[in-house]
N, C-alpha and C positions, 0 to 999 in steps of 0.2 A: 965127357958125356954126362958124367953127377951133376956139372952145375948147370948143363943146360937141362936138365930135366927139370931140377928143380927151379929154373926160370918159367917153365911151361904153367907149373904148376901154381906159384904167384899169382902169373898174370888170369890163369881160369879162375881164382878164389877172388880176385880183386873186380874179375866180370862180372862175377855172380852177385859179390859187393852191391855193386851198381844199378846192377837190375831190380834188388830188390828193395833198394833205396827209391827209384824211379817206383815202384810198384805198391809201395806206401803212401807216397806222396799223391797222387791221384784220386782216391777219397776226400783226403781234404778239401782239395781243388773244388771239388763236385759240391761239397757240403757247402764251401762258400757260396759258389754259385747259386742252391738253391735258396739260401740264404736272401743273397739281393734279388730273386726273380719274385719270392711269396715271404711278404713279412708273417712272422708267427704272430698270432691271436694276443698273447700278449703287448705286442707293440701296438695293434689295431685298439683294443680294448683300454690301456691306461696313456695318456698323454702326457708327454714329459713337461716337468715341473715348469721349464721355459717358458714350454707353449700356452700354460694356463693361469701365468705371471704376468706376461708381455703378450698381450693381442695385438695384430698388424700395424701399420698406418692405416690400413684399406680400411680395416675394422673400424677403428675412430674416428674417420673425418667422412666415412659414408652410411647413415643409419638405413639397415634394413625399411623396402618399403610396407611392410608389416607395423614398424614402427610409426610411420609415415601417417599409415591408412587410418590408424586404430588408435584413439589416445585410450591412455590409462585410467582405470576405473578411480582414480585419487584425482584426476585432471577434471573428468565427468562429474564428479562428486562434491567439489572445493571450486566456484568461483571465485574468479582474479576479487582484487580487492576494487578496481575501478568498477565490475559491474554492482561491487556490493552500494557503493560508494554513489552511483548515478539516481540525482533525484529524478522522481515520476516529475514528466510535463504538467503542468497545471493544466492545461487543454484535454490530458487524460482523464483530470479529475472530474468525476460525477456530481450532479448537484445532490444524489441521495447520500453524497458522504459526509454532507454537513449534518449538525445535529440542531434537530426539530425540536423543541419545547415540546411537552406534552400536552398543555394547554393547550394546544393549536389544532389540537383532534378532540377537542372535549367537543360533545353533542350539545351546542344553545340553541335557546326557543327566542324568535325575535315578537315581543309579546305585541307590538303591534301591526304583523304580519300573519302571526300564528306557524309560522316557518321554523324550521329546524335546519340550523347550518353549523358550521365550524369555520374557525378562523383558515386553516388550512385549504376551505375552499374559494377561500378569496384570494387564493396564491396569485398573482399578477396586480393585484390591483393596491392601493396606497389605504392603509389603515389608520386610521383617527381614534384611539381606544383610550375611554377614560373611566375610573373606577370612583364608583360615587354611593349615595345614601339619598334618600328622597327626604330626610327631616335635615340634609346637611345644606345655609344656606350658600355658602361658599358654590358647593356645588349646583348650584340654581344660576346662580350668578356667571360663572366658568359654561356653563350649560347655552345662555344667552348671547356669550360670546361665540358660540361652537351655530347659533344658529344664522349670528351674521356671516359667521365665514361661510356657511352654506351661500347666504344669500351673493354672496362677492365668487365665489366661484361657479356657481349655476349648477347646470343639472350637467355629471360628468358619472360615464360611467367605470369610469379607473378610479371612484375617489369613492369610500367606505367612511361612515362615522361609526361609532359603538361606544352605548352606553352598557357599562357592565356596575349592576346593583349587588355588590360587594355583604352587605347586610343580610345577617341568616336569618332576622326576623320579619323581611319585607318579602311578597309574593309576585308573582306576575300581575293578577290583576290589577293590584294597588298599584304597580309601576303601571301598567299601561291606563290606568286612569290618570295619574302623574304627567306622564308623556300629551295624552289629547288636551288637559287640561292649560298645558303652558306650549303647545304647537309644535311640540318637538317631533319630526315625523322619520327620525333616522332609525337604527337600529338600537333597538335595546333589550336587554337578556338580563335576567337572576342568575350570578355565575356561580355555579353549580362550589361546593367546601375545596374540591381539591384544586379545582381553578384559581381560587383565593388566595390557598395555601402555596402555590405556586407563585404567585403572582411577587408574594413577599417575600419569597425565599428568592425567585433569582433576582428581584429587580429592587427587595429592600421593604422595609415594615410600614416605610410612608403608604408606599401602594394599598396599604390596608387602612389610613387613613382618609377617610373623605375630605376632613376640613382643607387638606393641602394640597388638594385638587392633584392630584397625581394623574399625568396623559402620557402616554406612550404613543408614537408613529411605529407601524410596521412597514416596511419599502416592500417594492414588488419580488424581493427575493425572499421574502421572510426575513428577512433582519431586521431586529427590534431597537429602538431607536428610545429613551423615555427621556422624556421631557424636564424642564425646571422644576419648580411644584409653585404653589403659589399662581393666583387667577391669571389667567395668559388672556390678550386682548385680541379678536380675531385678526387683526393688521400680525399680531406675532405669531400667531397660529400657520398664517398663509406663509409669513417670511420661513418661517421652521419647515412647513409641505412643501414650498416651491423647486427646491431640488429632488427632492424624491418625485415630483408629477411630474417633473421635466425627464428625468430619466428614462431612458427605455428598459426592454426585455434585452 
C-alpha cells in the first residue's frame, strides 16, 4: 500500500508540472503574435541599413513622374552647350545692328538749294561724295569730270553727287558763288569740323587733302566705298557706280 501511494503522489506533482509549464508558455505565444499583427514605432520610424543602401530595381529603371513633369532648377538655369553654341540666322539680323558713321546724321546746308539734309537721308539711293577746296585746281578739274558723268547718266533719281568743302576758311556763299560760276548744279555743303575730322579718321588723312581728289561711293545700304585718289575720268567714275546703280534694295 506505501508504494502505491507514493505512485499517486509522483504522478499528481508531475501533473501539476505540466500545467504550469503549459500556463507559462501562453504569453509568450501572445506577445509573439502581437508582435507580427503591429510593428512597434520604432521599426515604422528607422529603416534598416539595407533598405537605405540598396534601392529597388522598380526604384532605378522607373523615375517618379514628378521627376518627369518638373526639371531641375540647374537644368532651367544652365543651357545645353548646343543652344549656347547655335549662331543667330542672318535673316534675324536687323539692318539697325550695323554700325552708322556719325557723319551720316551731321545736319548740311546744300548752298545751292538752301536745304538742310543728311547723308543718312538719302538711305536708298547711290552716293557720289567728294572732299575738295575751291582754290584746289585738281579739284576743278575732278569736279569737270563729275559733270560729264552727270551728263552720260541723265537725270536719275537713285543717283546723288556731293561736294563736301573740306576748308575751315571757305563759306557757303563763296562756295555757292563757285558752284553757279563753273555750272556745277549738284549738291554741295561746308562740312561742318567734326564731319572733317571724321572723314580722316576712318577713311585716312588724304581725305583731308584736296590736291588728291579723294571721292568715296555710298551704295544704297549705307556702305561706304572710297575711291583711288588721283583725278578719275568720268568713263571711270560710271565703271566704279555701275554695280552699285544696278543693285537693288
Amino acid at each position: 500500500m506505501s508504494n502505491h501511494k507514493h505512485l499517486l503522489i509522483w504522478i499528481t506533482v508531475f501533473a501539476l508540472a505540466l500545467s504550469a509549464c503549459a500556463g507559462a508558455g501562453q504569453p509568450k505565444a501572445a506577445a509573439t503574435d502581437a508582435m507580427m499583427d503591429k510593428p512597434t514605432e520604432a521599426m515604422m520610424d528607422k529603416p534598416t541599413e539595407a533598405m537605405m543602401e540598396k534601392p529597388t530595381e522598380a526604384m532605378m529603371e522607373k523615375p517618379t513622374e514628378a521627376m518627369m513633369d518638373k526639371p531641375t532648377e540647374a537644368m532651367m538655369d544652365k543651357p545645353t552647350e548646343t543652344m549656347m553654341e547655335t549662331p543667330v540666322p542672318e535673316t534675324m539680323k536687323d539692318d539697325k545692328m550695323m554700325s552708322v558713321p556719325a557723319w551720316f546724321g551731321a545736319a548740311l546746308t546744300d548752298v545751292n538749294r538752301g536745304e538742310t539734309f543728311s547723308i543718312g537721308d538719302l538711305k536708298g539711293k547711290v552716293v557720289l561724295v567728294e572732299t575738295l577746296a575751291m582754290w584746289c585746281s585738281n579739284c576743278l578739274k575732278q569736279q569737270k569730270q563729275v559733270l560729264a558723268l552727270h551728263a552720260q547718266l541723265g537725270e536719275r533719281d537713285d543717283f546723288v553727287s556731293l561736294g563736301l568743302d573740306i576748308d575751315p576758311n571757305e563759306d557757303g556763299a563763296a562756295l555757292q558763288a563757285y558752284t553757279q560760276k563753273n555750272g556745277f548744279n549738284w549738291k554741295y555743303a561746308i562740312a561742318p569740323a567734326e564731319v572733317s575730322r571724321e572723314l580722316g579718321q576712318l577713311y585716312g588723312d588724304q581725305f583731308l587733302n584736296p590736291p588728291s581728289t579723294p571721292m568715296l561711293i555710298i551704295d544704297r545700304h549705307g556702305e561706304v566705298h572710297p575711291l583711288p585718289f588721283g583725278i578719275k575720268s568720268a568713263e571711270a567714275l560710271l565703271k566704279a557706280l555701275q554695280p552699285f546703280l544696278d543693285e537693288g534694295m
